[in-house]
N, C-alpha and C positions, 0 to 999 in steps of 0.2 A: 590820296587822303592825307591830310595835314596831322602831322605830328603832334600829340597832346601838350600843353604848356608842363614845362618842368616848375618847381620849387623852387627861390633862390637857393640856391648852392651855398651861399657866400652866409646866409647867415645859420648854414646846418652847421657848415665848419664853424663857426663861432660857438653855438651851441655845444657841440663837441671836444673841441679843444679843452685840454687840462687848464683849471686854473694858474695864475702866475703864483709865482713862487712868495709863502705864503703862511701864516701860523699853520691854517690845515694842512697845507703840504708837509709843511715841518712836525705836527703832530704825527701826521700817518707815519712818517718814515720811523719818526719814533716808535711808534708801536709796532709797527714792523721789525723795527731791528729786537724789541724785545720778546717779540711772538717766536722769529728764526729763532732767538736764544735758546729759548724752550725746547723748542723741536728738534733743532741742534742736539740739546742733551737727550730726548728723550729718543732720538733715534743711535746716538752713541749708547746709549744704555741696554738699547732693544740690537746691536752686536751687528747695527746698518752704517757702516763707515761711509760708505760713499753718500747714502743721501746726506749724513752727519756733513761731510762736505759740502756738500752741494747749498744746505740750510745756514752755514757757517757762511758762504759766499755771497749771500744770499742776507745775511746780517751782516755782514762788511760794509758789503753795497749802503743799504737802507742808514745805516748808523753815519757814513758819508753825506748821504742826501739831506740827513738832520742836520747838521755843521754845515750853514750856510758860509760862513768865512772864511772857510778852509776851501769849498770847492769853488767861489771865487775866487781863491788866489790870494786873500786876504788875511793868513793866518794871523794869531796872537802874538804876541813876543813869546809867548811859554812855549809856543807848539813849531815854531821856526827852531832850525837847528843849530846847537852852538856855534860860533863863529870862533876863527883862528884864533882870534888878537889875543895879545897879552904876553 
């Protein structure tokens, strides 16, 4: 008995795939790093260190993904670190 026809594949993965990187992308991350912030505090308040961590790493992350320039490799003159000369 002959095997049922599949779906293209090729355009589920398309479908699927995150958008490229992107004002939404860079939105979300933003509000991600400000939502951990929250959580962060309100679990350091409620005397939970570790999630407090864990929500704090977890706002690192997200506030990175936001600075598109930096995790290219392409920081600002501000955000590069002083240099010897002088």
């Amino acid at each position: 008995m002959p095997l049922p026809k599949r779906k293209n594949q090729d355009s589920d993965k398309t479908a699927r795939q995150a958008p490229s990187e992107g004002p939404d992308q860079l939105e979300t991350a933003r509000y991600i790093a400000a939502l951990t912030a929250e959580l962060s505090m309100m679990a350091r308040r409620a005397d939970l260190p570790l999630l407090s961590y864990f929500l704090e790493m977890a706002r690192t992350e997200a506030a990175n993904a936001a600075q598109p320039l930096r995790r290219a490799g392409k920081a600002t003159r501000e955000r590069q670190p002083p240099s010897d000369q002088g």
